[in-house]
C-alpha positions as CSV (number, residue, x, y, z in Angstrom):
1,X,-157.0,-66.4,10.3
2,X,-153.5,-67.1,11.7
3,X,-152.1,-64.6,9.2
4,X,-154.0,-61.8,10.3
5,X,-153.2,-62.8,14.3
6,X,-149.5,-62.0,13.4
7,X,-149.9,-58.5,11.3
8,X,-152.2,-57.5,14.6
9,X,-149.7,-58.5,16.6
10,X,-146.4,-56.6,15.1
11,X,-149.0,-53.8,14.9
12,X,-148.6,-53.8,18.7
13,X,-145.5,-54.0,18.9
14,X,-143.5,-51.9,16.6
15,X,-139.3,-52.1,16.1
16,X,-137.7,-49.3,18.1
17,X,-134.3,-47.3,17.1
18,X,-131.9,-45.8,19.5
19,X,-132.9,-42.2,20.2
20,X,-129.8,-41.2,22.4
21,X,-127.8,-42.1,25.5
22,X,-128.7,-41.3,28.7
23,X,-126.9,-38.4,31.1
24,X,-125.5,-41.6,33.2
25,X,-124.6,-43.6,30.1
26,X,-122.4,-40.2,28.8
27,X,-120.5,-39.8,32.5
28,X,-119.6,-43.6,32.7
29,X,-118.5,-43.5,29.2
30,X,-116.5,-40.2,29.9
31,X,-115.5,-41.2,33.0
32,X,-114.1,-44.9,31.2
33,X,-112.3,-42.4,28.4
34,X,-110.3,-40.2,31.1
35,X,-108.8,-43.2,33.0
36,X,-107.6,-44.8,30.0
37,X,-106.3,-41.4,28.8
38,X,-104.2,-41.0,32.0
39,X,-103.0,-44.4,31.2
40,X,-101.8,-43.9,27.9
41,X,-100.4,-40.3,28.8
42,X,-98.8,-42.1,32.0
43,X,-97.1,-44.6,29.9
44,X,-96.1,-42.1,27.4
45,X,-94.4,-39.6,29.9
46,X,-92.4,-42.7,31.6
47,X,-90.8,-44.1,28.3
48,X,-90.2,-40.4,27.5
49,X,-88.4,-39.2,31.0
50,X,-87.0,-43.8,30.8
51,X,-85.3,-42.7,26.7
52,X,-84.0,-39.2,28.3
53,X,-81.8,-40.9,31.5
54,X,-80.7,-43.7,28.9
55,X,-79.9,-41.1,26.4
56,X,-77.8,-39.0,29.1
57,X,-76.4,-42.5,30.8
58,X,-75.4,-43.2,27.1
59,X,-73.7,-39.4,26.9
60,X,-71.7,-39.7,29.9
61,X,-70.6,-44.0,29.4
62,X,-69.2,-42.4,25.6
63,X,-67.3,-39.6,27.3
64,X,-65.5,-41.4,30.0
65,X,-64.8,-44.1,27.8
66,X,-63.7,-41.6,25.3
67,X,-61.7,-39.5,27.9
68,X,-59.9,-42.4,28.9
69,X,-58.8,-43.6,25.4
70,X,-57.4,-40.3,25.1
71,X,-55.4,-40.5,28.4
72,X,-54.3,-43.6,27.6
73,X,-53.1,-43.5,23.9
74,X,-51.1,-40.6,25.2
75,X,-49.1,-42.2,28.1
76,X,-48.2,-45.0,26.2
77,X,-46.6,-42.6,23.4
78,X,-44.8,-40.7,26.0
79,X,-41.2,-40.4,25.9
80,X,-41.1,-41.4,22.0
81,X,-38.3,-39.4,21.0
82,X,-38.2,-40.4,17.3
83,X,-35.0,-42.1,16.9
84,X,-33.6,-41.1,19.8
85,X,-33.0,-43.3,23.5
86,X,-31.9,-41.6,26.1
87,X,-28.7,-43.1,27.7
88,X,-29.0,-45.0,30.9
89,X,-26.3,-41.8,32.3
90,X,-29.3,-39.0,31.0
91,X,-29.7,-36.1,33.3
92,X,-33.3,-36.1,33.6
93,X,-35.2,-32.3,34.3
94,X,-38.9,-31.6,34.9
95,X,-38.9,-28.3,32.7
96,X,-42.3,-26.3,33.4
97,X,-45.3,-27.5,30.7
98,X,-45.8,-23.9,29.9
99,X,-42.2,-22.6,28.8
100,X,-42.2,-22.3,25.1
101,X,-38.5,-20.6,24.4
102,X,-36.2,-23.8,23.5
103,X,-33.9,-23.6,26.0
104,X,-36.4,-24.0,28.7
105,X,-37.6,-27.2,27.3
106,X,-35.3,-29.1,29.1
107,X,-33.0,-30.4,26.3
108,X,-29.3,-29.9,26.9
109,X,-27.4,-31.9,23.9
110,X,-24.0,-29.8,25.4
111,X,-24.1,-31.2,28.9
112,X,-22.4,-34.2,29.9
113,X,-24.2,-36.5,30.7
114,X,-26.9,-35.1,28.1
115,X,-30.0,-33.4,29.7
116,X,-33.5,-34.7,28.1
117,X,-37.3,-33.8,30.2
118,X,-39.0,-36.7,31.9
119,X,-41.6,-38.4,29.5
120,X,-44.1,-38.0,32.2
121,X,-45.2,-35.8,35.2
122,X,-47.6,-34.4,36.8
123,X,-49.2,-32.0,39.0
124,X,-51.2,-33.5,42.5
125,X,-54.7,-31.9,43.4
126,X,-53.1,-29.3,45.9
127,X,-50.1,-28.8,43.9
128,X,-50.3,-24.9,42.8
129,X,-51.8,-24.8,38.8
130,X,-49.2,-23.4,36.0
131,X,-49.6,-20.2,35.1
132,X,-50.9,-21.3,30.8
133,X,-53.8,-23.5,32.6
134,X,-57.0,-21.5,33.1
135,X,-60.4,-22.3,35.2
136,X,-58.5,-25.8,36.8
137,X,-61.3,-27.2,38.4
138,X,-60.3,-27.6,42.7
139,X,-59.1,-30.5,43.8
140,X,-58.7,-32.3,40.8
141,X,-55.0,-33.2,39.6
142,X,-52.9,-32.8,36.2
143,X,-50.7,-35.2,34.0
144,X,-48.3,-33.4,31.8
145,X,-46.2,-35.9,28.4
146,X,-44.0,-34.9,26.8
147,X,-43.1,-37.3,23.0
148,X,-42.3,-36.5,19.8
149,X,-45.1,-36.9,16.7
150,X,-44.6,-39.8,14.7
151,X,-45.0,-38.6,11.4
152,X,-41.5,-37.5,10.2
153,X,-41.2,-34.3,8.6
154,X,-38.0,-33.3,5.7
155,X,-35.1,-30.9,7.0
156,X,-36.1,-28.7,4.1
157,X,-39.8,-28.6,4.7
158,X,-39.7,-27.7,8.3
159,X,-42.2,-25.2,8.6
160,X,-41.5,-21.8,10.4
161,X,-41.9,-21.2,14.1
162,X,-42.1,-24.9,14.9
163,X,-40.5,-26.8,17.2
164,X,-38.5,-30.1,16.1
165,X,-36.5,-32.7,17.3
166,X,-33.4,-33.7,15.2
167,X,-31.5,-36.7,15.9
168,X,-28.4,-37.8,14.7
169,X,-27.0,-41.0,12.4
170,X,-24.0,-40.0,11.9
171,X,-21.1,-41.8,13.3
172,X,-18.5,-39.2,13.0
173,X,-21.0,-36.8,14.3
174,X,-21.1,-35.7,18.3
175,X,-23.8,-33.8,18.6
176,X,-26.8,-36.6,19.6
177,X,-29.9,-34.2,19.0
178,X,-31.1,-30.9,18.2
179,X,-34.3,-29.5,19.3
180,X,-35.2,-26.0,17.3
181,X,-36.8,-24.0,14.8
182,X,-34.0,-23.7,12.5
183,X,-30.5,-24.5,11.7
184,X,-30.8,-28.3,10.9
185,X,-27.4,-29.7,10.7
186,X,-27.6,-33.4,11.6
187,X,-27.5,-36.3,9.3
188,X,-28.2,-40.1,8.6
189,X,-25.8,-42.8,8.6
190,X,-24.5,-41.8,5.3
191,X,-22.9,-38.1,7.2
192,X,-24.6,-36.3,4.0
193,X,-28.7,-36.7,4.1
194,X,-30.1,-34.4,6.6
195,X,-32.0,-36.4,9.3
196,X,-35.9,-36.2,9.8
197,X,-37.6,-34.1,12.0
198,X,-40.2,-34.9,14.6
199,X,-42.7,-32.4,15.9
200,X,-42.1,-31.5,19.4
201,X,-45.1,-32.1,21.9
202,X,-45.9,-31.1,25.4
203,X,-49.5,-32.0,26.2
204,X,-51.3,-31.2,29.8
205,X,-54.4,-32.9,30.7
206,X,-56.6,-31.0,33.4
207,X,-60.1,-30.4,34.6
208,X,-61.8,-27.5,33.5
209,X,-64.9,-25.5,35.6
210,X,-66.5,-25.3,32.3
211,X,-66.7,-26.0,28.5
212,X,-66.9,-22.8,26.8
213,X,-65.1,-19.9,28.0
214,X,-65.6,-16.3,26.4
215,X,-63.6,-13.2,26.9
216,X,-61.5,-14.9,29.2
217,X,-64.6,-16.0,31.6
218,X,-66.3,-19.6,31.9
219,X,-69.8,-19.4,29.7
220,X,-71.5,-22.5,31.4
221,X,-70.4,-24.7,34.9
222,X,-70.0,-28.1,32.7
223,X,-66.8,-30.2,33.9
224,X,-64.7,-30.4,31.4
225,X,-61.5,-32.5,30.4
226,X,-59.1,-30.1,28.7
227,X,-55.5,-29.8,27.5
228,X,-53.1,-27.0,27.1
229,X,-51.0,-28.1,23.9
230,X,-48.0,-27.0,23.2
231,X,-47.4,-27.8,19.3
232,X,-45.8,-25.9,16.0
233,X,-44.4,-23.4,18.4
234,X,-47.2,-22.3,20.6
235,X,-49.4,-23.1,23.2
236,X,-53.3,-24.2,22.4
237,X,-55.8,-24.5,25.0
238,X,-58.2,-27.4,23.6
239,X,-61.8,-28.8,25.2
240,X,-62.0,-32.9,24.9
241,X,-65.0,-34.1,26.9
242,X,-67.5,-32.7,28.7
243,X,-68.6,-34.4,31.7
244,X,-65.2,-35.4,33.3
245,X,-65.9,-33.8,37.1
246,X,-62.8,-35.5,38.4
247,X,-59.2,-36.8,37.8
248,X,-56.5,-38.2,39.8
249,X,-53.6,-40.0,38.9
250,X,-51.6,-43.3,40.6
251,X,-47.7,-43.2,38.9
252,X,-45.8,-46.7,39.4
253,X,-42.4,-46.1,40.0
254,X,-39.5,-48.9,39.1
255,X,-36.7,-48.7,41.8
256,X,-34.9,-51.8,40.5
257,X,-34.6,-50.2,36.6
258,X,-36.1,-53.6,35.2
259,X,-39.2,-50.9,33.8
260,X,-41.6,-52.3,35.9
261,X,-43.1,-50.6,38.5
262,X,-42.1,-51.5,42.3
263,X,-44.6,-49.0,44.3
264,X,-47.4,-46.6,43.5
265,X,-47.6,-43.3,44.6
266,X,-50.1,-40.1,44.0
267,X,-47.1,-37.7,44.4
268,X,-44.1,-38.6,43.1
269,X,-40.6,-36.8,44.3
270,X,-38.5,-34.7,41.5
271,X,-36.0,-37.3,41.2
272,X,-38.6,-40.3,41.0
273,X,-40.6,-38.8,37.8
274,X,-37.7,-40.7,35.5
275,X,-38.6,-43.8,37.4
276,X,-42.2,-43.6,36.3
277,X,-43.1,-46.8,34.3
278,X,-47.2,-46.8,34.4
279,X,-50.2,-44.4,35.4
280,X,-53.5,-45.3,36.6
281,X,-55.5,-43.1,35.6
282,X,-58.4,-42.5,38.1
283,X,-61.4,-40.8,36.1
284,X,-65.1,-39.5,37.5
285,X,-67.4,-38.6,34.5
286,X,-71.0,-37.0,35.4
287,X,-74.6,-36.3,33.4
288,X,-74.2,-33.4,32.1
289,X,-78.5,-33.1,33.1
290,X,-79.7,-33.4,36.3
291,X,-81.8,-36.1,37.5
292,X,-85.4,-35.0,38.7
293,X,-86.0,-36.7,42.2
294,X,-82.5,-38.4,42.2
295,X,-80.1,-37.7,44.8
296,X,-76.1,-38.7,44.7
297,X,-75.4,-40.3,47.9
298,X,-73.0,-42.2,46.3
299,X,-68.7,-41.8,47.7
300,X,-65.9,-42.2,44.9
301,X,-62.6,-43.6,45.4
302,X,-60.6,-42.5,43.1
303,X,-57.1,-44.2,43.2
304,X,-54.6,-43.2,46.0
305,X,-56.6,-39.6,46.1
306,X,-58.8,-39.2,49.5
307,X,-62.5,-40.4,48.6
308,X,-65.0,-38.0,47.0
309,X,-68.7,-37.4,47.6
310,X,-70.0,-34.9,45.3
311,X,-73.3,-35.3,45.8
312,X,-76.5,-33.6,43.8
313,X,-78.8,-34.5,40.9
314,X,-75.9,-35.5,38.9
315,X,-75.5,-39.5,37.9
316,X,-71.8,-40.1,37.8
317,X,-70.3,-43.3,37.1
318,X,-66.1,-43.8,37.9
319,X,-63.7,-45.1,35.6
320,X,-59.8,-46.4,36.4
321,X,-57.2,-47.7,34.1
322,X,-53.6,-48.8,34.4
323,X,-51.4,-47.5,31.0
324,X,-47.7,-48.7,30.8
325,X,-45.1,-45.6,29.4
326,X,-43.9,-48.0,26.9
327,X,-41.4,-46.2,25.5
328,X,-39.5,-45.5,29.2
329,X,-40.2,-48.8,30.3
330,X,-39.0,-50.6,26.9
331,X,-35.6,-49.1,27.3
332,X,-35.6,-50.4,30.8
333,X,-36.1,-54.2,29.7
């Protein structure tokens, strides 16, 4: 009898599968799908726009960083004249950065006391531009070296066109240098073997409107470090690092000839550019991106200049560095 109860029973009551979900059920689950969606899209387009300002932060910390190292590695080299000092009774002149005929280099081995250029000068930001720098960037100020390379280079394998600095060993020998193309005459200590040469190098640093320029005319607006070099005999205008919006320059000047710098000035006079001993360099480097929402309320001092505020979408982040001319300096000591 009992068995019979319980088939009657689950008779009654038979097991049910799921036919289907209701209109509600599908909304709420829909509904529940969306918002996590926007979540995960959300978080997504954060960490995307979060990696893009590192990645340009990163960009434009590498290229000041790198624009300095360049600035400074060559004012520390300036006025390395191979073997050559300069007496303490040089004539010093402040030829012009874009001459490229010998004589206007400002090298006079004839004169008495003998004429050599100043290792350093420059030009300040409303100082008129030379005529070999192109799209100089308003406001912004240049730094011209002049030095010697120091790879040496054989009498006989001096190559054609290029300018060299020969300096002499020889005791019985009056002439101290010779800077030229041709006609090596001076010798070592022993009055026979020709003396090495040394490449002659003029280098100006500036602040370009733009990177790339084609047919004479700027291809973009990106701020760009430059230099006009003057190397093997002619004059090369080369791009460095994009990003550098703004440059300024602090020159210490030693006015008790120990080499150390006494005062600092932005624009030194044309008889205290031999007495310059360091350089701060005063460097603003920008994104070259805009910054969606972000707005540059920021002012930059840069050195002795006046205080900038460029303003924009543009992050910027300011760099400053104090380089000793070793070589002027050293002979001071």
């Amino acid at each position: 009898m009992m068995k019979n109860t319980a088939r009657k029973i689950e008779c009654f009551f038979p097991r049910r599968s799921q036919a289907g979900l209701s209109l509600v059920e599908l909304m709420i689950s829909l509904t529940i799908g969306l918002v996590l969606l926007a979540g995960i899209t959300t978080l997504i387009v954060q960490q995307s726009t979060t990696r893009r300002e590192m990645e340009k932060s990163s960009r434009q910390i590498e290229n000041g960083r790198y624009a300095m190292e360049i600035l400074h590695g060559d004012i520390e080299h300036a006025g390395f004249y191979g073997e050559y000092a300069p007496p303490g009774s040089a004539t010093y002149t402040v030829p012009d950065p874009c001459a490229t005929a010998i004589n206007l280099q400002g090298w006079d081995a004839a004169s008495s006391p003998v004429a050599v250029p100043v290792a350093i000068h420059g030009y300040a930001a409303a100082d008129a531009t030379p005529a070999c720098v192109s799209n100089r960037k308003a406001g912004t100020a240049m730094l011209v070296v002049r030095r010697t390379a120091s790879a040496t280079v054989d009498a006989a394998a001096a190559v054609a066109g290029t300018t060299y600095l020969q300096v002499n060993r020889c005791n019985s020998e009056t002439q101290p240098f010779l800077l030229g193309q041709g006609g090596f005459t001076l010798t070592l200590k022993d009055c026979v073997t020709p003396a090495p040469l040394h490449g002659y190098i003029v280098r100006t640093y500036y602040v370009s409107t733009c990177s790339v320029v084609t047919g004479g005319a700027c291809a973009d607006t990106i701020p760009t470090l430059k230099m006009v070099e003057f190397v093997n005999g002619a004059q090369t205008t080369i791009p460095l690092v994009e990003g550098i919006e703004d440059l300024q320059f602090d020159y210490g000047i030693d006015t008790t000839s120990d080499g150390a710098p006494d005062s600092y000035t932005t624009a030194p006079t044309a008889a205290q550019w031999r007495d310059v001993m360091s350089v701060r360099v005063n460097l603003l480097a920008r994104n070259n991106e805009t910054t969606p929402g972000y707005i540059d309320a920021k002012t930059y001092t840069l050195g002795g200049a006046s205080a900038v505020s460029p303003g924009g979408a543009y992050k910027r982040h300011a760099y400053s560095q104090l380089v000793r001319a070793v070589n002027p300096s050293g002979r001071r000591e």
